[in-house]
N, C-alpha and C positions, 0 to 999 in steps of 0.2 A: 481316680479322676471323676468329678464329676460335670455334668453336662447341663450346662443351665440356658432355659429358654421363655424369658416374660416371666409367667408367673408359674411354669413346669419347672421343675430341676429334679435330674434322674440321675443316679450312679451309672457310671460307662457297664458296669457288668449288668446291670438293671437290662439296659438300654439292647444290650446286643442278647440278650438271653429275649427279651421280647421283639424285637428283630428277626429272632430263630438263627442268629449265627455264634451259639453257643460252640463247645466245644463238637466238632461233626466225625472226629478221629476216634475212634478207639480200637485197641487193638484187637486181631481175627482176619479173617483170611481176607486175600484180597480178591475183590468181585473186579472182571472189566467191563467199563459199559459200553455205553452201544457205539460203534463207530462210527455216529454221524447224527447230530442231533439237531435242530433250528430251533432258535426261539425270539421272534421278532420283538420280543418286550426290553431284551438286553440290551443296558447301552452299548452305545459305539458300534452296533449290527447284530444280525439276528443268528450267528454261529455262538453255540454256546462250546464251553473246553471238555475235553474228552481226558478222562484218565488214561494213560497209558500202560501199556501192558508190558511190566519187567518181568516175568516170572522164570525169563530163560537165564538171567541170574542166579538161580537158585541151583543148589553145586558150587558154588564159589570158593574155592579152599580161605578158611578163613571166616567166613558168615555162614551161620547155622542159618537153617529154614525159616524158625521160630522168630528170628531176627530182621531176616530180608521182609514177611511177613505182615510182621507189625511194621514196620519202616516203609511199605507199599500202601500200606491201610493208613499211613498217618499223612503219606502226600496225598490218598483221594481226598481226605480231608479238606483240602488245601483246594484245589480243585472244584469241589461243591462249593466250597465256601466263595470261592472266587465267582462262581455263577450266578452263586445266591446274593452276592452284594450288585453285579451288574443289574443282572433284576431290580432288585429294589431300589435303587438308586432309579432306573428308568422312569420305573411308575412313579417316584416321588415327583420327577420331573413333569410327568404327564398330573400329576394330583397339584402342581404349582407350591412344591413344599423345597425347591431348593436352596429356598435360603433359612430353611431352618439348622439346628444346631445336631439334629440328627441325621441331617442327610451332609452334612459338614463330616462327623462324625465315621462316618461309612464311607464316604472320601477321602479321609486320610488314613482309614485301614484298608482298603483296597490295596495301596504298595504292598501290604505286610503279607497279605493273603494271595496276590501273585506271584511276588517273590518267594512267598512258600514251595507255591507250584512249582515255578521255574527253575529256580536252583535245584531243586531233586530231581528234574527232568535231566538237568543237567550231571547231577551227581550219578542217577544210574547209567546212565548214558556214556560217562563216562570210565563203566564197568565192563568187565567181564574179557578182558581180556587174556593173553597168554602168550605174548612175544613183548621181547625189553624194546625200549626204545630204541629205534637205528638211531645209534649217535650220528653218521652221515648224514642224516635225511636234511630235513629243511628245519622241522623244530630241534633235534639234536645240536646243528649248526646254530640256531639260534639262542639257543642255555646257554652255549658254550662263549657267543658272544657277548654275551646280557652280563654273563653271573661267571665270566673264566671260565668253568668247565661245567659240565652236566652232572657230577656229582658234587661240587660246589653251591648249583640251584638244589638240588637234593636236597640236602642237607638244610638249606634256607627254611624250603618249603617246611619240611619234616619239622623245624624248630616253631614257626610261627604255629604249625596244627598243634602245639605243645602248649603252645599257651597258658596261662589258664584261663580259663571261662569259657561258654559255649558259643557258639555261631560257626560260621564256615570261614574256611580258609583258600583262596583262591588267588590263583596263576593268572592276572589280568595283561593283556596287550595294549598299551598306549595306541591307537589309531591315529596320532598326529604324526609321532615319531617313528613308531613299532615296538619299541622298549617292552620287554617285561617284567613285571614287578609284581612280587608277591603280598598280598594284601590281607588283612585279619577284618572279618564284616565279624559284628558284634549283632547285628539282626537283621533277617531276611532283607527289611529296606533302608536301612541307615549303615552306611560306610563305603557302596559301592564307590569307586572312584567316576565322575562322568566322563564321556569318549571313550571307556575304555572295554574291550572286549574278555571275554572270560573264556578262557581256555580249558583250566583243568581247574574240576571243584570236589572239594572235601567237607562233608557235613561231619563237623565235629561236635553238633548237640548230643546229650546223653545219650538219647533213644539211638544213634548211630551205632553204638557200640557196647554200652552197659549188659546189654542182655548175654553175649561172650564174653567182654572182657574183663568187666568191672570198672575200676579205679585204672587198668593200665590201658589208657590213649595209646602210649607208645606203640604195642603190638597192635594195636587195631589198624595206626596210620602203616606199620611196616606188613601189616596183611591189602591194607588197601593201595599200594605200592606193587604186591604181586600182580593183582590183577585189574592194571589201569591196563585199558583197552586205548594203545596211543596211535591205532589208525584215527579213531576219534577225535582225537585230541590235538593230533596235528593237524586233520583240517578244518579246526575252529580257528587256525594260524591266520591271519591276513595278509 
């Protein structure tokens, strides 16, 4: 892509490599920062995002160290990044540069670098647990009405994470109706459905799983199936 402005025209990777929101992930251990940061420069208010701390994760049957790891260090990524665009985005505005084609630019990656963040906050989040679903309970009851029965949505789920190609695969609730409907997002911000809430999420990019699996999804999604934590996940129910 590139990005043309009067008599500038820069390639998009040009453009964000001198932005400094090149790649900010690489894999190594993960550092947690500080638990409470301000920064008045940031659009929309002066709290900037804090990475979160999953490392009580780590023991998971099923995800090695080396895996949750890099997969920790690749959402702070996500995270920085997301600070680092509010920033810059602010000052272009205070510099009177918002209607150039670089801060256009940085405004329509901003979705991709939140929903970075988010969806993994969501996806560890909804880890680490050790008891099955109470079919009784309130989301049990509710599979069971959706989808016929709870291992009928099972199975849904488990086939759309099978897909091919990468992105997450996600358990969303209708807000109008309450319906559940399992949904295939092809990138952090293109495919959400809108009004609808996210209940249980699955990051099916390589880096999810490659480093244990390989080539076989299937055993990663039936390892991350052990240990979905569905106190969680049932109360993200509405």
């Amino acid at each position: 892509m590139t990005i043309r402005g009067g008599a500038n025209t820069i390639s998009r990777r040009k453009f964000l490599q001198v932005s400094g929101l090149g790649v900010v992930a690489t894999f190594g251990m993960h550092r947690q920062a500080p638990s409470q940061t301000t920064k008045p420069s940031l659009e929309g208010g002066g709290v900037m995002y804090i990475a979160k701390d999953y490392s009580k994760l780590i023991g998971m049957e099923g995800f090695s160290e080396t895996l949750l790891r890099n997969h920790f260090t690749l959402y702070q990524g996500y995270v920085t990044n997301t600070n680092k665009i509010l920033e810059l985005l602010a000052q272009m505005m205070k510099e009177d540069k918002a209607s150039t084609p670089e801060w256009a630019e940085l405004k329509r990656r901003m979705g991709w670098e939140f929903n970075g963040m988010r969806l993994h906050e969501y996806y560890f989040e909804n880890l680490g647990g050790k008891s099955p679903l109470k079919k009784d309970g309130k989301l049990g009851k509710k599979l069971a009405e959706d989808f016929g029965s709870y291992e009928t949505w099972e199975k849904a789920f488990k086939t759309v994470g099978s897909m091919r190609g990468i992105g997450w695969t996600v358990l969303y609730q209708d807000l109008t109706n309450g319906r559940l409907i399992n949904f295939w997002i092809n990138e952090h911000d293109g495919g959400h459905p809108a009004g609808c809430n996210p209940i249980l999420v699955l990051d099916v990019f390589e880096h999810a799983f490659m480093i244990d699996y390989g080539l076989k999804r299937a055993d990663y999604i039936n390892a991350f199936f052990k240990n979905i934590n569905w106190a969680v996940v049932e109360g993200r129910l509405k």
